[in-house]
C-alpha positions in Angstrom: -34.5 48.0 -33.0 -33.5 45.9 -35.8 -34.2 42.3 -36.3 -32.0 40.1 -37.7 -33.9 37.2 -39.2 -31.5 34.5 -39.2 -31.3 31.6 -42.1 -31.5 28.0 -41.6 -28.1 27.2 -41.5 -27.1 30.1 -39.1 -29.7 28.4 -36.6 -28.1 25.2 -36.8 -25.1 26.3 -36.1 -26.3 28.1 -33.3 -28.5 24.9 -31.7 -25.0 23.3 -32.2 -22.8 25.9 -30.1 -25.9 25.3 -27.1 -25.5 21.5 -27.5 -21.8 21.5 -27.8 -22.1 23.6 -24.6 -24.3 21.4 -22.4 -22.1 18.4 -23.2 -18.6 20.1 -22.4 -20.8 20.9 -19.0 -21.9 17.5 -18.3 -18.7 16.3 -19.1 -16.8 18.8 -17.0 -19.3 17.4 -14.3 -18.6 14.0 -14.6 -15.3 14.3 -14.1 -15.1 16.6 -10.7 -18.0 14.5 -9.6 -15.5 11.0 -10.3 -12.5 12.7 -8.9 -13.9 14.0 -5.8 -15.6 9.8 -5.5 -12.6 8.3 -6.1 -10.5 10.8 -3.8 -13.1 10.3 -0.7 -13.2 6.6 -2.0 -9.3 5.8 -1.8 -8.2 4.3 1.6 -4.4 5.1 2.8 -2.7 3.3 5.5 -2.4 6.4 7.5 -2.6 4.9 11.2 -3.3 1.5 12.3 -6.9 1.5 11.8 -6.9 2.3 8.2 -3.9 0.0 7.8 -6.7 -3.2 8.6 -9.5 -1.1 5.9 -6.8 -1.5 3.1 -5.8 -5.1 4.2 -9.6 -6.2 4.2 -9.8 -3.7 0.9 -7.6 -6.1 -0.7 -9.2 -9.5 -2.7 -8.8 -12.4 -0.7 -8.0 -10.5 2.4 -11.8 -9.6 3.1 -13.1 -11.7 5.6 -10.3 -12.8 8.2 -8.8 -11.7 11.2 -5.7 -9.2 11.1 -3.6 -8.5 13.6 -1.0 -6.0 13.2 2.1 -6.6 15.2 4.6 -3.7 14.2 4.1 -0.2 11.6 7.4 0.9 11.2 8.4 4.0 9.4 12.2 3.8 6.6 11.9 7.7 5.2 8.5 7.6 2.9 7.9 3.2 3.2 5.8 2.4 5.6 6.2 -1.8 6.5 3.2 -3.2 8.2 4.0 -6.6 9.9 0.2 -8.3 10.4 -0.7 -11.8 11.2 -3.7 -12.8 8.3 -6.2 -15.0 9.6 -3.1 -16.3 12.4 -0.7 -16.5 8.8 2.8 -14.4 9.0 1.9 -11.3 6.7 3.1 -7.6 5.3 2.0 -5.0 3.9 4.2 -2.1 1.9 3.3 1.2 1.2 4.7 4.1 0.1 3.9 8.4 1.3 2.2 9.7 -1.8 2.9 14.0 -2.8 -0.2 14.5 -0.4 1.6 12.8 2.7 -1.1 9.8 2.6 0.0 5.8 2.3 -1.0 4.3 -0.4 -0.5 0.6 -0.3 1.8 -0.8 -2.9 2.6 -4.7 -2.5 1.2 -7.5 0.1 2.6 -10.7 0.7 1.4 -13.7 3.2 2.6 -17.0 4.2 0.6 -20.5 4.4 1.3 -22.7 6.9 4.2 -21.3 8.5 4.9 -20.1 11.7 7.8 -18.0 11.2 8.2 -16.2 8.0 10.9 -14.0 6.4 10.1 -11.3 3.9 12.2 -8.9 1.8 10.4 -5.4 2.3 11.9 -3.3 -0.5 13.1 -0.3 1.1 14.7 3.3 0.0 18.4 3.3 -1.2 19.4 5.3 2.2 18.1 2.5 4.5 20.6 -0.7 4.7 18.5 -3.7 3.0 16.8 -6.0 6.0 15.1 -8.8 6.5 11.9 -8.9 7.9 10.5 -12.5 10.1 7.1 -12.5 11.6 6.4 -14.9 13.9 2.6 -16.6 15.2 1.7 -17.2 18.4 2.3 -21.4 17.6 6.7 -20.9 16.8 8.4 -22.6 18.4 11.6 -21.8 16.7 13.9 -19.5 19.1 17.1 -18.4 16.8 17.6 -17.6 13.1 20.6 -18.3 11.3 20.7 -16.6 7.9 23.5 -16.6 5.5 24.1 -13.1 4.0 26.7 -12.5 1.3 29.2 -15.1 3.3 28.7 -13.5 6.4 26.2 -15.4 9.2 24.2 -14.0 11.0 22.0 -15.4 13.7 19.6 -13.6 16.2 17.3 -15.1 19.1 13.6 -14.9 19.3 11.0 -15.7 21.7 9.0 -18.4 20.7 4.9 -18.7 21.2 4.9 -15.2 21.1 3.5 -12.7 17.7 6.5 -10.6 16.7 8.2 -9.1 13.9 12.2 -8.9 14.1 14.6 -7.2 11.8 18.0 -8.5 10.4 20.1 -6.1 9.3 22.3 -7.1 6.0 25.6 -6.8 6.9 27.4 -3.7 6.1 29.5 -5.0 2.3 33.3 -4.8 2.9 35.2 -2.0 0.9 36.5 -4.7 -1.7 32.8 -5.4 -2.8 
């Protein structure tokens, strides 16, 4: 056996390696531990009941009522029509690489009881316009103008609904 007796240098060098070590292990640590937090953490609007967790995740949407009234589905947007504390409301999000909903815009409206929104949607679904309607309307058509072209459609009034305009389809001069 042979011992080696090592200078002063050569054991700092060697308590550095050990402490250089210990931190790249805490650090390594901290970071799978934050990942794996803010993965469990993160909520997706995934069904209907996680849809109202990420609406009362949201500041200022905390601590009213939500009602959803329609999820509908254009390729990888999801558009969630929702009455907010009885107000006409959505709620946009978009299918993330892991096949979750993550929410991406919110919009409500104050003292109306019919609302239109402009959900963006993907390039493959024709542009629409979205109206949610309270339980007070008492409005029973709309009559929108769209590029020139009018369109009008009938709703029910007093009742909580979400209905769709399609954009008409552009002529072949446009």
């Amino acid at each position: 056996m042979r011992w080696i007796k090592l200078n002063k240098y050569q054991r700092e060098i060697k308590f550095l390696k050990k402490r250089d070590l210990t931190f790249l292990i805490i650090l390594i640590i901290l970071v799978v531990g934050f990942s794996i937090y803010q993965f469990s953490n993160t909520l997706y609007g995934n069904d209907k009941e996680s849809i109202v967790k990420v609406i009362k995740s949201i500041k200022g949407y905390e601590d009213k009522s939500i009602e959803i009234l329609e999820i509908k589905d254009f390729d990888d947007v999801r558009i969630v029509g929702f009455l907010y504390n009885d107000r006409p409301a959505y709620i946009e999000f978009h299918k993330n690489n892991r096949g979750n909903y993550k929410w991406r815009s919110i919009e409500d409206r104050q003292d109306e009881t019919l609302s239109s929104f402009l959900p963006l949607l993907p390039n493959t679904i024709r542009p629409k316009l979205m109206y949610v309607s309270n339980h007070e309307n008492k409005i029973t058509e709309i009559q929108v103008n769209i590029d020139g072209h009018l369109v009008e459609q009938e709703i029910l009034p007093k009742k909580a609904m979400i209905t769709w305009i399609d954009f008409p389809k552009k002529d072949k001069k446009d």
